[in-house]
C-alpha positions in Angstrom: 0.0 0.0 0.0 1.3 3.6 -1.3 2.1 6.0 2.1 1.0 9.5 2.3 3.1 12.2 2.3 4.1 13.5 5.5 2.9 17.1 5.9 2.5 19.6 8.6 -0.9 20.9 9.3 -0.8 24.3 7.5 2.1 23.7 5.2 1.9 25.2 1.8 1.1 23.1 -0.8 3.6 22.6 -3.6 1.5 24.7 -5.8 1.7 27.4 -3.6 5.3 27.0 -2.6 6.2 27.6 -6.6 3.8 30.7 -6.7 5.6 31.8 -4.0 8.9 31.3 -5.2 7.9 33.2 -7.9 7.1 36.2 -6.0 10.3 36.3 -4.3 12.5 35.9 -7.6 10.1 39.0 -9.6 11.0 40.6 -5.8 14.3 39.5 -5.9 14.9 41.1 -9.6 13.6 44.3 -8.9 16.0 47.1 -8.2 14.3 48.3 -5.5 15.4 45.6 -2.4 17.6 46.0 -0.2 20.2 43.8 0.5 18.6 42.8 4.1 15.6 42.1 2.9 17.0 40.2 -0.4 19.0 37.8 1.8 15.6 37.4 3.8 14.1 36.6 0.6 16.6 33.7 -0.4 16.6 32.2 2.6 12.7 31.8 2.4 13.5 30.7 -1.2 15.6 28.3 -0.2 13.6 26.8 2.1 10.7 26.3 -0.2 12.5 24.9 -2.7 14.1 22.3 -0.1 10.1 21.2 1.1 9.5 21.1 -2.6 12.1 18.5 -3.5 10.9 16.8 -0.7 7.4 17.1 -1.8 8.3 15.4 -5.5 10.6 12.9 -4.0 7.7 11.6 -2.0 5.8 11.8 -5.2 8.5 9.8 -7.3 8.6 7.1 -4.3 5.3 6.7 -4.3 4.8 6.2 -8.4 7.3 3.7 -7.9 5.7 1.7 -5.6 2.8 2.1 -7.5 4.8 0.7 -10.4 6.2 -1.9 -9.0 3.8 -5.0 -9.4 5.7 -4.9 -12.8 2.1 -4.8 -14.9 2.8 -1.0 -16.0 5.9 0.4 -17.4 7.1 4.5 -16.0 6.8 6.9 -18.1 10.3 7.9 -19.8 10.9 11.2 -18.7 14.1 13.6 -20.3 15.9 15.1 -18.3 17.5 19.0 -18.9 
């Protein structure tokens, strides 16, 4: 049986973790931020994007295990 992804009560969904790292990098490119508030910025960046790999690795594991009765083949997926 596939497990659920471990998530806190009022965690941001991956959706919203990308809309929000969108935010900060349109912030982030602006002229107009200091360098305080930049570096708050990328850290809250960077934190997001480490819940978000955690998010799809979840994801992967549980495709896999999905997969893995053998009667259905992954999708081939290219890599950049």
């Amino acid at each position: 049986m596939a497990r659920e992804p471990k998530k806190e009560p009022d965690a941001p969904d991956l959706e919203a973790r990308l809309r929000r790292l969108d935010e900060i990098l349109a912030s982030m490119e602006s002229d107009e931020v200091a360098l305080e508030e930049a570096l708050r910025l990328f850290e809250e960046g960077v934190g997001h994007v480490r819940e978000a790999e955690k998010v799809l690795s979840e994801a992967e594991l549980r495709v896999e295990e999905l997969l893995a009765d053998g009667r259905t083949r992954p999708l081939e997926v290219d890599e950049e």
